[in-house]
C-alpha positions in Angstrom: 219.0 82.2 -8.5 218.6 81.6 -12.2 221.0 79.5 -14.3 220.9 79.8 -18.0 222.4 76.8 -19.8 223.6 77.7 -23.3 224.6 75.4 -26.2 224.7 76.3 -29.9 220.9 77.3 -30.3 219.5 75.8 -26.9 218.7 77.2 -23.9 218.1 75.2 -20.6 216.4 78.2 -17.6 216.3 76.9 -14.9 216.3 78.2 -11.1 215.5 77.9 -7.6 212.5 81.0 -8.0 209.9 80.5 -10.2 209.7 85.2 -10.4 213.1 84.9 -11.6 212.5 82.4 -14.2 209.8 83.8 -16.0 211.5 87.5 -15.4 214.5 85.9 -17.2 212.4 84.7 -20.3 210.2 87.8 -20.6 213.4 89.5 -20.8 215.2 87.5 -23.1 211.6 86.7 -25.5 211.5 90.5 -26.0 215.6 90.5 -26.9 215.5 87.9 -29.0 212.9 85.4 -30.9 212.8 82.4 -28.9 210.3 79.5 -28.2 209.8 78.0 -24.7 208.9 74.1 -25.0 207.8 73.6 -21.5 209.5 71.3 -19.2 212.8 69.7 -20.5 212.1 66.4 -22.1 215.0 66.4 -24.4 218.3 68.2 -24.9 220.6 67.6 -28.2 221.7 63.9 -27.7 220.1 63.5 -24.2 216.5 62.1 -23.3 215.4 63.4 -19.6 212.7 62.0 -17.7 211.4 63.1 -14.4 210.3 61.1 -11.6 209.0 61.0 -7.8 212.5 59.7 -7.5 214.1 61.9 -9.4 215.2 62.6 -12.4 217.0 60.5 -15.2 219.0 61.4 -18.3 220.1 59.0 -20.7 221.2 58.7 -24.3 220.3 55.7 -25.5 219.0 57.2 -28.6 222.7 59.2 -29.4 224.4 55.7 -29.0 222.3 53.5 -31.2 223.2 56.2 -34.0 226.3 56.0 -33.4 226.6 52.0 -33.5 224.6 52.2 -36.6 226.7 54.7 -38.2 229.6 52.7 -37.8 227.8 49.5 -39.3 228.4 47.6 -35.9 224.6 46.8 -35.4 224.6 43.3 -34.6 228.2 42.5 -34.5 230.0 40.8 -31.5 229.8 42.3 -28.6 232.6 42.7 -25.5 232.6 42.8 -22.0 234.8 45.8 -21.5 235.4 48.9 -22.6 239.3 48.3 -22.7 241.2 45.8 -23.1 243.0 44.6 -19.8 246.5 46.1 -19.1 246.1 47.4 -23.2 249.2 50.0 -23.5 248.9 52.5 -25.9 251.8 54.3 -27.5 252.5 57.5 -29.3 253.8 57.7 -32.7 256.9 59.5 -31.6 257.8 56.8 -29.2 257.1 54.0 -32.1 260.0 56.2 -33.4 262.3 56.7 -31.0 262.0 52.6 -30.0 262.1 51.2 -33.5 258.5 50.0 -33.3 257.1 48.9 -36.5 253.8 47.0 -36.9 251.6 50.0 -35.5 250.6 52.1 -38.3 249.7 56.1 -37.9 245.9 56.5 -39.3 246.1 58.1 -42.7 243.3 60.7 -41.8 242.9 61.3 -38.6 239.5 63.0 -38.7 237.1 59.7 -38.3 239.1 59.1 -35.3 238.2 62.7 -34.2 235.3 62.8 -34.5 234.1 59.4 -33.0 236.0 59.9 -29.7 234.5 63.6 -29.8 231.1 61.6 -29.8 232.0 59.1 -26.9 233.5 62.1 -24.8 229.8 63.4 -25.5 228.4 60.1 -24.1 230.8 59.7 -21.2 227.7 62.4 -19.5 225.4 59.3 -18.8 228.0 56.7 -19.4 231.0 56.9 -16.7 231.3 52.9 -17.6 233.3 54.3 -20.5 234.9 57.3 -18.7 238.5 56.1 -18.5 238.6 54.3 -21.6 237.4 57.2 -23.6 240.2 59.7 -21.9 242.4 57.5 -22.4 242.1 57.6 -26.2 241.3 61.1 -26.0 245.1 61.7 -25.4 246.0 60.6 -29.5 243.8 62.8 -31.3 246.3 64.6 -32.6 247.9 61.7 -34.2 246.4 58.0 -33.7 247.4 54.7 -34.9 245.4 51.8 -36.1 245.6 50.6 -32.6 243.6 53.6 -31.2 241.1 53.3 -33.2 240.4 49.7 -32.5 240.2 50.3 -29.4 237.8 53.2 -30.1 235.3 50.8 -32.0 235.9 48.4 -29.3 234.4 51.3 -26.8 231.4 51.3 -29.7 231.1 47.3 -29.3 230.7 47.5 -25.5 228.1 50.2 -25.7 226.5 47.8 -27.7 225.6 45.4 -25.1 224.1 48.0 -22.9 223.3 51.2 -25.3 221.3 52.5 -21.8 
């Protein structure tokens, strides 16, 4: 068997025969102009290393970016992901109930695209996992309160960027 992994420009081959594997690349080196770069050290956002033991992927690298990009570096750091019994609630039910005080985000599209990046670090970070999913469901219209909670996420990978 021999699984080809594809994402945007990359290519993970890997397989169970090693025939199969190189029949794969000869094949697909004389279809298209690619470069093999050995054994898998890193994949976008993701630092593998391989061990006796086994072998460990991590992306400590993706989430120090990310706490730098936000200007967090250094700032105080939480215990948990979320919040403890933290309800979140939809714009539409602010409506319906009268609920002032919980303002929709002007532009939603930082929001976006910072829980896009924590859904890409939930892979080696199931710490985060419900958290994350949990503010996954607003993306099409978040409050102020989602994102807090979204840079709180960013505060708590601080203590442990792993």
């Amino acid at each position: 068997m021999v699984i080809i992994l594809v994402y945007v420009d990359y290519l993970i081959i890997t397989g169970n025969d090693q025939n199969m594997i190189s029949e794969a690349k000869y094949i697909l080196q004389h279809s298209f102009k690619i470069k093999d770069l050995g054994e898998l050290r890193f994949f976008p956002g993701i630092e593998i290393a391989r061990s006796k033991q086994g072998i460990l992927m991590n992306q400590r690298k993706f989430a120090l970016e990310l706490i730098s990009e936000l200007g967090l570096t250094g700032s105080k750091l939480v215990s948990t992901p979320m919040e403890c019994n933290q309800r979140f609630t939809t714009t539409e039910y602010d409506k319906q109930n009268n609920y002032e005080g919980d303002e929709k985000l002007g532009d939603a599209g930082p929001y976006q695209r910072l829980v896009g990046k924590l859904l890409y670090l939930t892979m080696t970070r199931p710490d985060i996992c419900y958290a994350v999913h949990v503010l996954s469901q607003f993306m099409h219209c978040p409050k102020i309160s989602h994102m807090d909670a979204t840079v709180r996420v960013v505060k708590y990978i601080e203590g442990a960027p792993r």
